[in-house]
Steps between C-alpha positions, in 0.01 A plus 500: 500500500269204590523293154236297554246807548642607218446187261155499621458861369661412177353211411158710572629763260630262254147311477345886429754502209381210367161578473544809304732288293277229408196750452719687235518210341185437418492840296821524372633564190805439279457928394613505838860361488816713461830403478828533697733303280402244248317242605519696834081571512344703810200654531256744754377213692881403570609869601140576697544180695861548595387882607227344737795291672719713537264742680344231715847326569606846567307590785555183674893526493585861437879415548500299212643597128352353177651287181208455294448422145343754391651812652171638648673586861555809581725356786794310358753292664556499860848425641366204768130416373303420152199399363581318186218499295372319150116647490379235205808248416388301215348885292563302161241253642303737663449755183420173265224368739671206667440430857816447565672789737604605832575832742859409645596726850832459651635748818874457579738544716794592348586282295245224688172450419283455829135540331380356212148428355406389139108495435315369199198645473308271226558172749518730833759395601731668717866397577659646829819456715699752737837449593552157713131423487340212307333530154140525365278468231160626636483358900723145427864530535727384152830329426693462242455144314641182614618344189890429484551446123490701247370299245172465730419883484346778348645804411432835425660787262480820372580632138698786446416813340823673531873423494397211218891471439466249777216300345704195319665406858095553645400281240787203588364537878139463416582203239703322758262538755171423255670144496611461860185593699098471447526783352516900446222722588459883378235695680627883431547609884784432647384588816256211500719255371705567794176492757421134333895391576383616828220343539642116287262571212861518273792369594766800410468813289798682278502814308758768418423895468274524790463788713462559856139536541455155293712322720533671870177299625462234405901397500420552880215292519720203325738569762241506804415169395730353460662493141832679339516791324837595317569667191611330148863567673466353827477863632208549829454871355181400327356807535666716315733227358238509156481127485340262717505075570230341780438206551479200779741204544501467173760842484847380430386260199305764403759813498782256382332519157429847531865593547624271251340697205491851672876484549549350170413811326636744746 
């Protein structure tokens, strides 16, 4: 497999996505949500645009299995590759008319992620790595940020809507944190929050009850450029570990309060 043919291809398809995502948009309506789970809101432009990737993404690597969120594949997953795939993450935004949303596209490995490509479509902007190669937003290569101390960043969250048994030792985190940095930030995709830890726009990002099509891309990009990614235990299995901490320097300061109050209540 040449990878970088095949990030060109997907970041092509990906684009294509995001046009028919943002032109829903403009004529959507909130008749149009259903619901998985409380609180848990999808709707046809979610399942319509994950169908469109996985048949593009499909023809381009045939070999490849699928963990989407939606279910659409007919194809599910493979034993050595996968597209994992969030079609719209940020659907709460999405359905209530907030710009504010992303298409996140993994492909591992394994259990590696080698590809991975979050795209934004109200800003355009596009961010791409593959496996040892550098990271972009657009054409200009990204790092993480440069600031050392915690109390110089910004942070970003994400608030449960599940497993709410583990909100009081959330809510210690965030209060700790709301008086240790510049602040906390909650923009309702997680896979953006991540891209902007990529890129230095925040500093870190922390939420529990994710899944792996929130997290598989842009956990990578973090990586690529070079920032930590752990879970709230210390363990590297972010992926499917449910729970997710990024961030820069700033990292050990920032998990110690994490794990403080997570393992308080454990």
């Amino acid at each position: 497999m040449d990878l970088q043919s095949t990030l060109k291809d997907t970041l092509q398809i990906i684009k294509e996505t995001g046009a028919f995502i943002k032109n829903e948009a403009l004529k959507f309506s909130l008749s149009s949500i259903e619901y998985k789970g409380k609180n848990d809101l999808v709707s046809y432009v979610d399942k319509e645009a994950e169908r469109l990737l996985v048949a593009s993404l499909g023809k381009i690597f045939p070999e490849a299995g699928f963990i989407t969120e939606e279910g659409t594949a007919d194809k599910g997953r493979a034993e050595q590759y996968n597209w994992v795939i969030d079609p719209v993450d940020g659907t709460t935004n999405y359905v209530h008319g907030i710009p504010f949303y992303s298409i996140s596209v993994a492909l591992m490995e394994g259990d590696d992620v080698i590809l991975g490509v979050i795209y934004e479509p109200n800003r355009d902007e596009m961010f791409y790595s593959i496996k040892g190669g550098k990271v972009y937003l657009n054409d200009k290569e990204i790092k993480v940020s440069p600031v050392l101390k915690l109390e110089e960043s910004l942070l970003a969250t994400g608030f449960p809507y599940s497993k709410l048994q583990n909100v009081p030792a959330y809510i210690k985190i965030v209060e700790e944190l709301m008086q240790k940095t510049h602040g906390l930030r909650r923009m309702g995709s997680a896979a953006i929050d991540l891209a902007y830890v990529a890129c230095g726009r925040f500093e870190g990002f922390f939420e529990y009850n994710l899944k792996p099509w929130d997290v598989a891309a842009g956990g990578f990009l973090v990586q690529q450029a070079g920032g930590t990614v752990t879970t709230f235990t210390s363990t590297s299995d972010f992926i499917f570990g449910k729970e997710l901490v990024a961030g820069c320097a700033i990292q050990p300061a920032f998990t110690e309060i994490i794990h403080r109050h997570w393992y308080a209540t454990e």
